[in-house]
N, C-alpha and C positions, 0 to 999 in steps of 0.2 A: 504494500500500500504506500503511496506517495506521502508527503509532507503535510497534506491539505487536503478535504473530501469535500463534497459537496453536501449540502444541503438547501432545501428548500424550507422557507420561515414563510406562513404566510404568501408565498405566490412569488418571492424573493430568493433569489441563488444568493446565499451567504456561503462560501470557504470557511472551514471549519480547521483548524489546526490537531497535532497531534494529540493534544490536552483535552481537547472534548469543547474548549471554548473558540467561539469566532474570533477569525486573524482580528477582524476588525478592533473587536474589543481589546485584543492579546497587544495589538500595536499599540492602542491608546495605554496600556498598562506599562507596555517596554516605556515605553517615552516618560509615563510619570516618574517611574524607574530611575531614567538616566537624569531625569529634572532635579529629582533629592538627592542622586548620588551626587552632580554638579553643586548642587545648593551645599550639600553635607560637606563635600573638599573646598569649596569655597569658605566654611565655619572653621574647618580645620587651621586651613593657611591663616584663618584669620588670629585665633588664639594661642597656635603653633609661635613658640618665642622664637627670634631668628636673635642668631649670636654669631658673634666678631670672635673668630680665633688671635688675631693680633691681639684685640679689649682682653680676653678672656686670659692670656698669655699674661699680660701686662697686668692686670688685677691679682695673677696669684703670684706673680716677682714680688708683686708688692707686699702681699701677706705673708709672704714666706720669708720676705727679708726683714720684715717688720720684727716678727715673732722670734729672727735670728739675732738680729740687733740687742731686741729685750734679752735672747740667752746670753749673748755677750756682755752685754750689761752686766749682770748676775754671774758671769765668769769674773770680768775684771772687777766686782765689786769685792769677790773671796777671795781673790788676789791678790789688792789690797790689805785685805785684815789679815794677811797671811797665812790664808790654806792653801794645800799644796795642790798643785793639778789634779788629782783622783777625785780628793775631799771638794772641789771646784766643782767638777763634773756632779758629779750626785747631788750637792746643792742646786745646780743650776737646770736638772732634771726634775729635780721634787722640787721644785717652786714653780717651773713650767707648768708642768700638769697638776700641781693645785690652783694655779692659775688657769686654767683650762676646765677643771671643772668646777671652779665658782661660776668661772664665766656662763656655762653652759647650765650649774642651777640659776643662774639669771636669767636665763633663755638670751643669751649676748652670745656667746659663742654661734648657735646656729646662723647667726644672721652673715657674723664675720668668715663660716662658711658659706652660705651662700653667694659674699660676693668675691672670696677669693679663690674659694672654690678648690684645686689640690694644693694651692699655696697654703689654704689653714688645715687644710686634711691629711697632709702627708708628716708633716712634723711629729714629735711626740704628744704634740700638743691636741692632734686630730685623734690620735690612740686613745688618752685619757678620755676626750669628749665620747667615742665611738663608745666609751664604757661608762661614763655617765650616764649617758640620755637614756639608754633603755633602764637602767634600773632607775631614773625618776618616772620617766611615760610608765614603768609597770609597777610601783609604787605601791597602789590602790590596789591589787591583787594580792597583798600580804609579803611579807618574808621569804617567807620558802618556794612558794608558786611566780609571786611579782616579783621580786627580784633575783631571787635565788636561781631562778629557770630562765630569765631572758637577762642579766644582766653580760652574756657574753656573747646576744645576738650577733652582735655585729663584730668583735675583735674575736670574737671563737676562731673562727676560722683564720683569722690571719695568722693568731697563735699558733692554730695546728697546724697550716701547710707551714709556716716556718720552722718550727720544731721538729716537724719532718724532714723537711730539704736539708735541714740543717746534720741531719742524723744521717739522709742518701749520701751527701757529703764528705759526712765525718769515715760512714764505711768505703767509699769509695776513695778517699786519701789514706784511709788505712791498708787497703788493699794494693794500692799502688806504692805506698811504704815501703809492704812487707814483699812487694817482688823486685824493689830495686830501682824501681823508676824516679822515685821520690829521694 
């Protein structure tokens, strides 16, 4: 059987498609069809953000050197009072990321990610927030379920592929050690 049969409505040859319903009707339905799909991409483009890779470059230099500057600060501040390089470092770590997560119980850090985007997310300082926020967002679910169960939503996984890689690594420099290559 062809694409289209005929029938007779009333004393009227109407083509009838393979659906059971008239081309006729079936065309006017394609066209509404293609009118919403048009109208619906047109809504899309229109609430779709458009972004600048240069802007968007330039926003996290800025945030990432921002937040570098403050660790330096905090370096050359334990410098000064005379801590040694180690003791420097871990000071300048643990004041970051309790700076980071005050920020982010203020709801101030999310914003300083949104507009720097991996310039505040990549630091130490996007670590501590990535482990704040979910254990404030799940707060209200108690202890053990709200925080205890989603506070490593989001840094779980970085922990454990890195602690893995870090172990593929370690066995794979041992193995190449222990035949000589190394």
């Amino acid at each position: 059987m062809g694409a289209s049969r005929r029938a007779y409505v009333s004393g009227i040859l109407i083509y009838i498609g393979r659906e059971g319903k008239p081309l006729a009707e079936k065309k006017n339905i394609d066209k509404q069809k293609l009118e919403e799909q048009k109208a619906y991409n047109e809504y899309v483009k229109e609430v779709t953000p458009t972004h600048s890779l240069p802007k968007n470059m330039a926003k996290a230099f800025l945030t990432g050197g921002i937040i570098c500057v403050i660790g330096q600060g905090i370096l050359s501040y334990c410098a000064n009072i005379g801590l040694d390089k180690d003791t420097s470092g871990s000071w300048c770590s643990l004041i970051l990321v309790l700076l980071s997560v005050l920020l982010t119980g203020f709801n101030i850090y999310p914003k300083i990610a949104v507009f720097g985007g991996a310039g505040a997310l990549v630091p130490i300082t996007g670590f501590a927030n990535s482990v704040a926020a979910p254990s404030i967002e799940f707060k209200k679910e108690g202890q053990v379920f709200g925080i205890g169960c989603k506070i490593f939503t989001i840094a779980g996984p970085v922990i454990l592929y890195g602690i893995f890689s870090s172990w593929v690594l370690g066995i794979i420099y041992w193995l190449l050690r222990i035949s000589g290559i190394f």
